[in-house]
N, C-alpha and C positions, 0 to 999 in steps of 0.2 A: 504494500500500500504506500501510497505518495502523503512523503509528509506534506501536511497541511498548514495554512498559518492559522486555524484553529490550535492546532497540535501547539505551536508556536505559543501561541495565547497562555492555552494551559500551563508550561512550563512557565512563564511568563506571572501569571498570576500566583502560582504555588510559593514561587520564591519570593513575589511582596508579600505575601502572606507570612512567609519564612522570616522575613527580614523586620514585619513590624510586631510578630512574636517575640523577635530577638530583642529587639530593643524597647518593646512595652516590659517583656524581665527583667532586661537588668533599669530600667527607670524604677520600675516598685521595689525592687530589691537594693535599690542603689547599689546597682554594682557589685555586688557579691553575688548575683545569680545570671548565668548565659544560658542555660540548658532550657531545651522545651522538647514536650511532648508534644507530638502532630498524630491528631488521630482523622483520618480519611476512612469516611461512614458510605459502604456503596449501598444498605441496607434497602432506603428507597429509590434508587437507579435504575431504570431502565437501560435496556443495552443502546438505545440511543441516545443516552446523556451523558455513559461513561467514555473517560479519554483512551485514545488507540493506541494498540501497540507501540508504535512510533514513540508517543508523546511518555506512556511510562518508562519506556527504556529509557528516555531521557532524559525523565524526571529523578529515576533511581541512579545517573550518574551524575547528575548535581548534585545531587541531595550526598553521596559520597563524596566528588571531589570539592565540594564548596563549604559544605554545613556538619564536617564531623563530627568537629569541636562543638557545637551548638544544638546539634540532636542528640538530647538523650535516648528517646524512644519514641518509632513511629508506631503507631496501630492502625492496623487492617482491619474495620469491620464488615462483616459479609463479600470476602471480597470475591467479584468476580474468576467466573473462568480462565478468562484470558490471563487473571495476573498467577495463576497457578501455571500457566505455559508458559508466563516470562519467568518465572521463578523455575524451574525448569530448565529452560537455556538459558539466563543471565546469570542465574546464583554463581554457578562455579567459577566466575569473573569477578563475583561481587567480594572488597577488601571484608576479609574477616569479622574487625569490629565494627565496620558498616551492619554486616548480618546478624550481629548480636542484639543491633538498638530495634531491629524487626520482629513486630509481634502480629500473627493473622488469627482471628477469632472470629467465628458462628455461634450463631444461638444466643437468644437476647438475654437467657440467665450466664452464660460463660462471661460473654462481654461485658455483663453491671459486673461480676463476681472480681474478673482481671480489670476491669477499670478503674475497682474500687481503690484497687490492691495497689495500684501505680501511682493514682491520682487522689491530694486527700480530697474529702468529704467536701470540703470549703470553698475547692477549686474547681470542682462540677458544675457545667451549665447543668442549668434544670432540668430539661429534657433527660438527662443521664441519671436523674435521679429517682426514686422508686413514685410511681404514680398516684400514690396513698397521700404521699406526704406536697403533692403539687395542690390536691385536691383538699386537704386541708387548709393549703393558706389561702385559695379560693373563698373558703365560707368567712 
């Protein structure tokens, strides 16, 4: 497949995204904290919304050679098929501790159970949080 400048986009917008994670941490941490967690939710995606081939292969090599230092841990929710066939043929390319800050997770009790586990309580958007307690601050 011909990359796209969608493709382009994609990459394109991950890394401001990357970039204003980076530096909204260390502004609230003043500086004693670079690390982020990046969790990419394909849960509600259609195969029309998700980004191609192309675009993940080279989103997984920036995100190595640019953001080592600065990703602690990505999370995969629900991820598609295709990213099991780049993982597949990319992984045995991909740098070691690159592979270690990668976590892929199904099923909406695994994901709250490992999310919890990673991320504290405090730092949960609400949606991640259990639906009992959304519905409470409602009333």
């Amino acid at each position: 497949k011909e990359y796209t400048t969608t493709d382009d986009s994609f990459v394109k917008i991950i890394c401001y995204f990357m970039e204003r994670a980076i530096a909204c941490t260390e502004r609230k941490s003043l500086g004693t904290e670079e690390k982020i967690v990046a969790v990419f939710d394909f849960s509600k995606s259609d195969s029309g919304c998700r980004p191609s081939t192309n675009a993940l292969k080279d989103l997984l090599f920036v995100l190595q050679s640019h953001y080592p230092e600065y990703l602690h841990m990505l999370i995969v929710l629900e991820p598609p098929s295709i990213i099991a066939w780049i993982k597949t043929l990319l992984w045995p390319f991909v740098d070691p501790v690159t592979k270690e800050k990668f976590r892929f997770y199904s099923g909406e009790e695994e994901t709250k159970r490992e999310l919890m586990s990673v991320i504290k309580d405090t730092k949960l958007i609400s949606f991640l949080l259990d639906e009992r307690e959304e519905t409470n601050t409602e009333s």
